[in-house]
N, C-alpha and C positions, 0 to 999 in steps of 0.2 A: 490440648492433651487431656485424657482421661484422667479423672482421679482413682486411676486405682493400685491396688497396691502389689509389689511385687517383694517375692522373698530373696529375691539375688537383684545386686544393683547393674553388673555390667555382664554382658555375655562378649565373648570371644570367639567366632566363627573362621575357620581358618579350614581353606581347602589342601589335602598333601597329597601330593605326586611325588614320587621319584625325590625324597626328601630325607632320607636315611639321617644324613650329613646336618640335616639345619635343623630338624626336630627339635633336639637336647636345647640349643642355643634360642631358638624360638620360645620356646617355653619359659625357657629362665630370662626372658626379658622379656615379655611379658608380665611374667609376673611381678617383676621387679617393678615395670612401669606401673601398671595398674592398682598394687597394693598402697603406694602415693594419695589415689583417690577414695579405697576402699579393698577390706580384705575379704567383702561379701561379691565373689567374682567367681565367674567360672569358664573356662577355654573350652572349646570344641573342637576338633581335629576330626575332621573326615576324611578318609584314607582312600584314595578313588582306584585302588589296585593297579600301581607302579608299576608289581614286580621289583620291587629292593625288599630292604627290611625296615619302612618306615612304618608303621604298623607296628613290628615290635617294639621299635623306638617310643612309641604311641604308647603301649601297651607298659613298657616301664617307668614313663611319666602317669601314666595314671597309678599304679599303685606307691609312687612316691605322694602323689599329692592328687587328694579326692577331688580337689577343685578342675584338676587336669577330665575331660571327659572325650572317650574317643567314639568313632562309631566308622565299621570297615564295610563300605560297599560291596557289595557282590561281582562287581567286573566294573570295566573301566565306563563310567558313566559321563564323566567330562564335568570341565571344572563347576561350572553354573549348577548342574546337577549336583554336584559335591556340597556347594553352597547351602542350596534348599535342603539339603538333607541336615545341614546345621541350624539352620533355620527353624526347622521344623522341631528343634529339641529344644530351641534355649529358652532362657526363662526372665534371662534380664532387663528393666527398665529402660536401659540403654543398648545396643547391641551395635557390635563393633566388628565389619567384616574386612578381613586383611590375608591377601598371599601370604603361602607359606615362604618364599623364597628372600625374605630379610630386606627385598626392597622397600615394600613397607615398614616401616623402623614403628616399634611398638613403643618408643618412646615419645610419635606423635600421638599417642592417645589421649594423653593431657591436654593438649593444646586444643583437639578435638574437641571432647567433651568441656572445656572452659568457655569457646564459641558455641556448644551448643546451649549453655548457660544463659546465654542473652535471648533467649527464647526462639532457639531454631528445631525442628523436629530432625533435621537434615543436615550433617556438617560434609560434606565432601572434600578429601582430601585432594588438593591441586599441586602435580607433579612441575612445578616453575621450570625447574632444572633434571629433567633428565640424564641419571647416568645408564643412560645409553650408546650402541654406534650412532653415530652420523646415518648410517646405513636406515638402521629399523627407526630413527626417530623422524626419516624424510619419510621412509615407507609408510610409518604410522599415522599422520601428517596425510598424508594423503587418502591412506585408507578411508581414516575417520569424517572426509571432507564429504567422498560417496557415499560414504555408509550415511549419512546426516541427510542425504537428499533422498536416496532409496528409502532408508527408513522413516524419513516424515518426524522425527526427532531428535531435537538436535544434538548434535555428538562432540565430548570435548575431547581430543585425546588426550587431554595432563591428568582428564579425571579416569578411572577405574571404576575399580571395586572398593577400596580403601575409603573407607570413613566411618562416623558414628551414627547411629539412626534409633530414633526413640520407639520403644515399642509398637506404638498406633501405627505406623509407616511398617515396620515390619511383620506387620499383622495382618494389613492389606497386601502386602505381596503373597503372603503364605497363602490368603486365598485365592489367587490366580494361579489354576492347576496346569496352565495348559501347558502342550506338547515341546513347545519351543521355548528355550528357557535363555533370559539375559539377564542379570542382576540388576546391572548399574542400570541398562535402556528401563525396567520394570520400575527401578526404585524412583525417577523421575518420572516416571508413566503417575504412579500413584497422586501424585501431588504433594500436600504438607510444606510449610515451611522451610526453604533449604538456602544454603549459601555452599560458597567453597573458600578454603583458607590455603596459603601455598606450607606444603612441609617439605621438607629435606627427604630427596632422592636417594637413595641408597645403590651401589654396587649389589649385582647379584653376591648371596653367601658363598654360594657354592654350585658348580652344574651351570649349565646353561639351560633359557627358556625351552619349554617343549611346545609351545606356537610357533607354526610357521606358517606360511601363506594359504596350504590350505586349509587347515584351522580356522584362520582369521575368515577367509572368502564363506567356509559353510556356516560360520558362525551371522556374521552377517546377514547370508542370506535367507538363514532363521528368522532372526530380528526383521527384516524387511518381510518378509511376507507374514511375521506376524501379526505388526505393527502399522505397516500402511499397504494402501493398493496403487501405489505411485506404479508399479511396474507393470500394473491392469492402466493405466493412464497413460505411460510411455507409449504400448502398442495402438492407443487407441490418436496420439499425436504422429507418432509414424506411418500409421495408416492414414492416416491426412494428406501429409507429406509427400506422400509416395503415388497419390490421386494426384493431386497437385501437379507434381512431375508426371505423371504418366500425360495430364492431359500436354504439358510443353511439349513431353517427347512425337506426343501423336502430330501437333500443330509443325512440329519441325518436319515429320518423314513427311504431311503433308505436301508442305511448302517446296519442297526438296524432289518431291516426286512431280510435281505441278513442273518446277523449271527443269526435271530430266534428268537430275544428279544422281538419281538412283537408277544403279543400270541392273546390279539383281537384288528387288524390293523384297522388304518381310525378311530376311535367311536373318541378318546380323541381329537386327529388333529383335526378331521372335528368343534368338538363341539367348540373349541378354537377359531379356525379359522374362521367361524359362528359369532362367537358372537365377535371376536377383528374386521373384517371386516367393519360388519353391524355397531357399533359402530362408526368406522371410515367415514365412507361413511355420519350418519347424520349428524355427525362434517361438514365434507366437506360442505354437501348441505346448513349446517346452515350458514356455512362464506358464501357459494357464496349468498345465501339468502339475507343477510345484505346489501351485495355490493349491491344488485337489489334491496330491498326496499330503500336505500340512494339516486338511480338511480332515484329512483317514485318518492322519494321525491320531487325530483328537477324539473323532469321535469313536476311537477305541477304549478312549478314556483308561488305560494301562497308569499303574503306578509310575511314577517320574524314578523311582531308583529302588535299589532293595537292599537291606543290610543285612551281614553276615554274621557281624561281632557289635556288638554294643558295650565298652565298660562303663559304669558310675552315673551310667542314665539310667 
């Protein structure tokens, strides 16, 4: 780690959606947990525009306590995005990034930063126990299984976003501007010394998640094509494959037409071969597609978010 010096010890980065309800309660246990370590602390709340009144909620904790610091995006930019825009303000030696939805219990913070103690730049918080359905933690579970091979890095799902990270490590993520944004995939991308510790799963506070499949699937295939070219590798293995087979299938009508079995040649082949071909070929075009719009993304080089409201930063 650098020796250098920082005026605030912990930063709090914390993305809100749709949070009206758990604002008040988020804040005051944080702070409660935190002040244990140190009362040189400061919380971020980035408001990714719900549409509730979390923002005002935002906006009353900041003028109870300066330490509270909000900043309101300009439209709904998605959670990662919400992230960096925390990111990009805090100022603490340690930083500490956690949902807003009370499943991260801000009373592992301690625990956190005591592991990161033993000289880790990297604490990741490991979800053991899930309180989750049955449903979303098989679904998750399997998500994270493909997501780990398409994206060429490995994916835990107990880990998230939740845990502590020493400024060096979040310094080099801020500099990675690009288009497609993933926290946790980025903050392992980095390197630094890391571990993970198991904490205590919490019940949602309140509301249910706003991820659903397709979230999860575009998020993904963000992270994959930002991160590896495994799906430029796929076509280039099924295109093998599929030579391969063609050459069996020719040796079979061969063989087939030599002993007479075929009374009218070419109609079924062609039509098969037609239509598995053409099929193949828009898959193809669609992947390289992806990789060239991710391409245009970038080199637009556009701001990753925009803010509307700033308090006490």
């Amino acid at each position: 780690m650098q020796n250098t010096s920082y005026s605030i010890d912990f930063s709090i980065v914390s993305p809100v959606y749709k949070a009206e309800l758990i604002v008040d309660e988020l804040v005051k246990r944080i702070v409660a947990s935190v002040s244990k370590l140190s009362e040189n602390f400061e919380i971020i709340l980035v408001e990714d525009c719900g549409g509730d009144g979390s923002w005002d909620k935002i906006v009353e904790n900041c003028k109870k306590d300066k330490r509270v610091k909000g900043i309101k995006l300009s439209r709904n930019f998605g959670q990662h995005y919400a992230i960096t825009a925390g990111l990009d303000h805090c100022k603490g030696q340690w930083v500490v990034v956690m949902d807003c939805d009370l499943q991260d219990q801000p009373e592992e913070i301690i625990n956190l930063y005591a592991k990161a103690q033993e000289g880790y730049d990297i604490v990741f918080a490991r979800r053991s126990l899930r309180q989750d359905s049955f449903f979303k933690k098989l679904s998750s579970r399997m998500f994270y299984k493909v997501f780990s091979y398409l994206s060429g890095v490995e994916q835990d799902g107990t880990i998230a976003n939740f845990g502590i990270y020493h400024a060096d490590a979040i310094r080099s993520v801020n500099s990675m501007r690009e288009a497609m944004r993933g926290f946790s995939t980025m903050i392992r991308w980095v390197g630094f010394k890391s571990t993970a510790i198991d904490v205590e799963h919490a019940a949602r506070f309140e509301g249910k998640t706003s991820y659903n499949w397709k979230k999860l699937i575009n998020l993904a295939l963000d992270i994959a094509l930002a991160y590896s070219d495994k799906p430029l590798k796929l076509i280039i293995k099924a295109g093998f494959i599929i030579s391969i087979l063609s050459i069996i299938l020719a040796v079979y009508y061969l063989v087939s037409y030599i002993l007479g079995n075929i009374k009218v040649p070419g109609y079924a082949s062609l039509v098969v071969c037609i239509c598995f071909l053409s099929g193949l070929i828009i898959l193809i075009n669609g992947i390289i597609g992806l990789y060239i719009s991710k391409i245009f993304d970038n080199v637009k080089q556009r701001p990753l978010y925009f803010e509307k409201h700033k308090i006490n930063i």
